[in-house]
C-alpha positions as CSV (number, residue, x, y, z in Angstrom):
1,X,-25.5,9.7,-11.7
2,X,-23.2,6.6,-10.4
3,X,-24.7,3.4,-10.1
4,X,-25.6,1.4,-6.8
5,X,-24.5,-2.1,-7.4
6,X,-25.2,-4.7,-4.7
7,X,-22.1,-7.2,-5.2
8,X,-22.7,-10.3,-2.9
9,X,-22.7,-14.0,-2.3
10,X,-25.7,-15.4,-1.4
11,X,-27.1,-19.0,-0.3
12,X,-29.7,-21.0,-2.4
13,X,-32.3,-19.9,0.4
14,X,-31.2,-16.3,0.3
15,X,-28.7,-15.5,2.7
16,X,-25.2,-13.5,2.2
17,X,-24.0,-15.2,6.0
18,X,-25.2,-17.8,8.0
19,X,-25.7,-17.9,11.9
20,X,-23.3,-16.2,13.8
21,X,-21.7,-14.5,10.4
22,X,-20.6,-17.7,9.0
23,X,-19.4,-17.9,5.2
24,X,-17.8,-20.9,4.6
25,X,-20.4,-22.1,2.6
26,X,-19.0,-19.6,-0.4
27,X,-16.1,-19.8,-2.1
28,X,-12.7,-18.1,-1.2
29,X,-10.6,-18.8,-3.9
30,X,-11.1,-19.7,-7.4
31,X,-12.3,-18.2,-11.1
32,X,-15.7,-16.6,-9.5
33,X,-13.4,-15.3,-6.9
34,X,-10.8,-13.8,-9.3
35,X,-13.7,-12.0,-11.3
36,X,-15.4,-10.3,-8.2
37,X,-12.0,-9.0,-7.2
38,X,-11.6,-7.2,-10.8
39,X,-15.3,-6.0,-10.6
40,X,-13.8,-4.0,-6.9
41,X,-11.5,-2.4,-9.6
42,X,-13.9,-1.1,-11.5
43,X,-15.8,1.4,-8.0
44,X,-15.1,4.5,-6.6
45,X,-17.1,3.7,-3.4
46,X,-17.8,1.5,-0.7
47,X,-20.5,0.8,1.2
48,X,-21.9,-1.1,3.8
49,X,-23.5,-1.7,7.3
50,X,-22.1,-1.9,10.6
51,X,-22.2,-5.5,10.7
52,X,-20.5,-5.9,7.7
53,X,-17.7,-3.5,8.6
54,X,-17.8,-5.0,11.9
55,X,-17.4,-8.3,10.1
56,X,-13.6,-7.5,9.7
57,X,-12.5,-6.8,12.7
58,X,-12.4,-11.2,12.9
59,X,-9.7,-11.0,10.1
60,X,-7.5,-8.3,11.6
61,X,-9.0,-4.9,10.2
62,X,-8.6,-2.0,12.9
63,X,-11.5,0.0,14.2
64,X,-11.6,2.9,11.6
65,X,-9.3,1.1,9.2
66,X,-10.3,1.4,5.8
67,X,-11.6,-2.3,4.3
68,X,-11.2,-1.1,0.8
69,X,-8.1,1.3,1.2
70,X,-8.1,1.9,-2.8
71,X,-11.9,3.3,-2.6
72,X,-13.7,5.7,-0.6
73,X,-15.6,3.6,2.3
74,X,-18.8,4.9,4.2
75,X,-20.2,2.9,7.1
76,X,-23.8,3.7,7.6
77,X,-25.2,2.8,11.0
78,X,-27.1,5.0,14.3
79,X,-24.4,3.4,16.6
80,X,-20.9,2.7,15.6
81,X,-18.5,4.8,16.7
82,X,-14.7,5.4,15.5
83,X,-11.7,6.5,16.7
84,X,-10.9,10.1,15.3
85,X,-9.1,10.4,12.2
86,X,-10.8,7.3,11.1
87,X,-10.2,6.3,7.1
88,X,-14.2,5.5,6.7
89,X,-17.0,7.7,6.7
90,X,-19.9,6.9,9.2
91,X,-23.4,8.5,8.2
92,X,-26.2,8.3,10.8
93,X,-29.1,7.7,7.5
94,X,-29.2,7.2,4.0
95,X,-29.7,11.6,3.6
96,X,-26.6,11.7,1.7
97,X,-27.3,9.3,-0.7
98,X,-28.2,11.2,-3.9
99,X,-25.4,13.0,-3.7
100,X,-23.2,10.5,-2.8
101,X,-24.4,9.2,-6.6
102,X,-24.0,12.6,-8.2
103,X,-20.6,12.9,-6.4
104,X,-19.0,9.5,-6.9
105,X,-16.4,9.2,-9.9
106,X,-17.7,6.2,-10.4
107,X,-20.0,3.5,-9.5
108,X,-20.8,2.5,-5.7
109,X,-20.4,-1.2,-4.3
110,X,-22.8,-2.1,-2.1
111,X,-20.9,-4.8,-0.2
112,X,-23.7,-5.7,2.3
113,X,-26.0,-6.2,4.7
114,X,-29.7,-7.0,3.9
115,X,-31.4,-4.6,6.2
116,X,-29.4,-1.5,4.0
117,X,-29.8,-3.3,1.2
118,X,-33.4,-3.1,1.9
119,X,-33.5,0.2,3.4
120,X,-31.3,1.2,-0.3
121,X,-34.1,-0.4,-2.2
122,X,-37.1,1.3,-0.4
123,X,-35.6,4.8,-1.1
124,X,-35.0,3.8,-4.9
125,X,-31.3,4.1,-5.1
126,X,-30.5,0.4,-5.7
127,X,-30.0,0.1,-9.5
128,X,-28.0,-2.9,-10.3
129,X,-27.5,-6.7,-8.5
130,X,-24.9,-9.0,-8.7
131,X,-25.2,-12.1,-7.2
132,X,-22.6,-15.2,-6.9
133,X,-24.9,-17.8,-5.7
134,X,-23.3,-20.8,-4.2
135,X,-24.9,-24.6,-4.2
136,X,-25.4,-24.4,0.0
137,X,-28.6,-24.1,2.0
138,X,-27.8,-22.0,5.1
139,X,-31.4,-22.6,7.0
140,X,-31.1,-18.6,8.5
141,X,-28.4,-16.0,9.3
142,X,-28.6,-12.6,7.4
143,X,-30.7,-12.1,4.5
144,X,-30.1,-10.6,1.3
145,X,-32.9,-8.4,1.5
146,X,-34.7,-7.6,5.0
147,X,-37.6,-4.4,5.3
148,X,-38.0,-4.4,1.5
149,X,-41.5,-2.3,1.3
150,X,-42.2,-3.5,-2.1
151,X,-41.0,-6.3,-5.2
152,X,-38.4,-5.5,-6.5
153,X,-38.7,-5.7,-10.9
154,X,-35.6,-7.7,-11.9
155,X,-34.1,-7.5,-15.4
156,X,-31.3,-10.6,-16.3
157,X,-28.0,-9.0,-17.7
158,X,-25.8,-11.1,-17.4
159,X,-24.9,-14.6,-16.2
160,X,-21.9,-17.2,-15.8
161,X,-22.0,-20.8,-15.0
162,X,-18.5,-21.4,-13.2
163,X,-18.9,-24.9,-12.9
164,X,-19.6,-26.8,-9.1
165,X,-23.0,-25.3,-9.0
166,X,-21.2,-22.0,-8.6
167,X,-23.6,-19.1,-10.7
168,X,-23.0,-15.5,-11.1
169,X,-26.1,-13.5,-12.0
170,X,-26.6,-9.8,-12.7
171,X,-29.4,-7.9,-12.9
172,X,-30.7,-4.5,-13.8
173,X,-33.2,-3.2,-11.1
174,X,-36.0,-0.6,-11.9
């Protein structure tokens, strides 16, 4: 069974966007950068929101486009609706989950948002976190987490101080 890793920036106050979608406040370029775009290497699946697919459409991705064209990319949301022959699946809930972990050849990025994130976690799918915290307090915007029914129980695996404040942190979830 594959893996659900939640990959993400996030604020000192918890948020992976400020108002309005903003994300200045992390990094673009640089070392932390560099290592989260060898971590995409390493999984067979996307998936995310429909604000965070949604999210691309500001940077030039297409309706139906596929954000991660090396990786298989599911959208999960009740409303968005793509043209046909679209490169992303949509799913209406979170049904095909457990099989999407049995299926996968290997382990699934969850790129974002919160509420799924939290909806992931309720079910008991979310196994791993991996967080690049940057030195900003965003004051609101979109949580890491929203809905979470319960704790979550955190286990440190790994972490790297990249110098500026900048901190990636992994963690085993169970």
């Amino acid at each position: 069974m594959q893996p659900i890793i939640y990959d993400v920036a996030v604020s000192a106050d918890g948020f992976i966007a400020g108002r309005d979608a903003d994300v200045s406040a992390f990094p673009h370029i640089g070392p932390i950068v560099d290592d989260y775009v060898a971590r995409l290497g390493t999984y067979a699946v996307a998936l995310m929101g429909r604000a965070t697919y949604e999210f691309g459409y500001a940077f030039g991705l297409k309706p139906g486009a596929n954000p991660y064209p090396h990786l298989r990319s599911v959208v999960v949301s009740k409303t968005l609706d793509l043209p046909a022959g679209a490169e992303v699946e949509v799913w209406r809930d979170l049904f095909g989950l457990a099989d999407l972990r049995e299926t996968a050849t290997g382990p699934i990025y969850l790129c974002g948002g919160g509420a799924l994130a939290g909806a992931i976690a309720n079910a008991g799918h979310l196994t791993e976190m991996r967080l690049k915290r940057a030195p900003a307090v965003l004051g609101g915007g979109t949580p890491l987490f929203s809905g979470l029914t319960a704790p979550l129980a955190l286990t440190p695996t790994d972490q790297t101080d990249y110098g500026n404040n900048l901190l990636f942190q992994s963690f085993g979830i169970s």
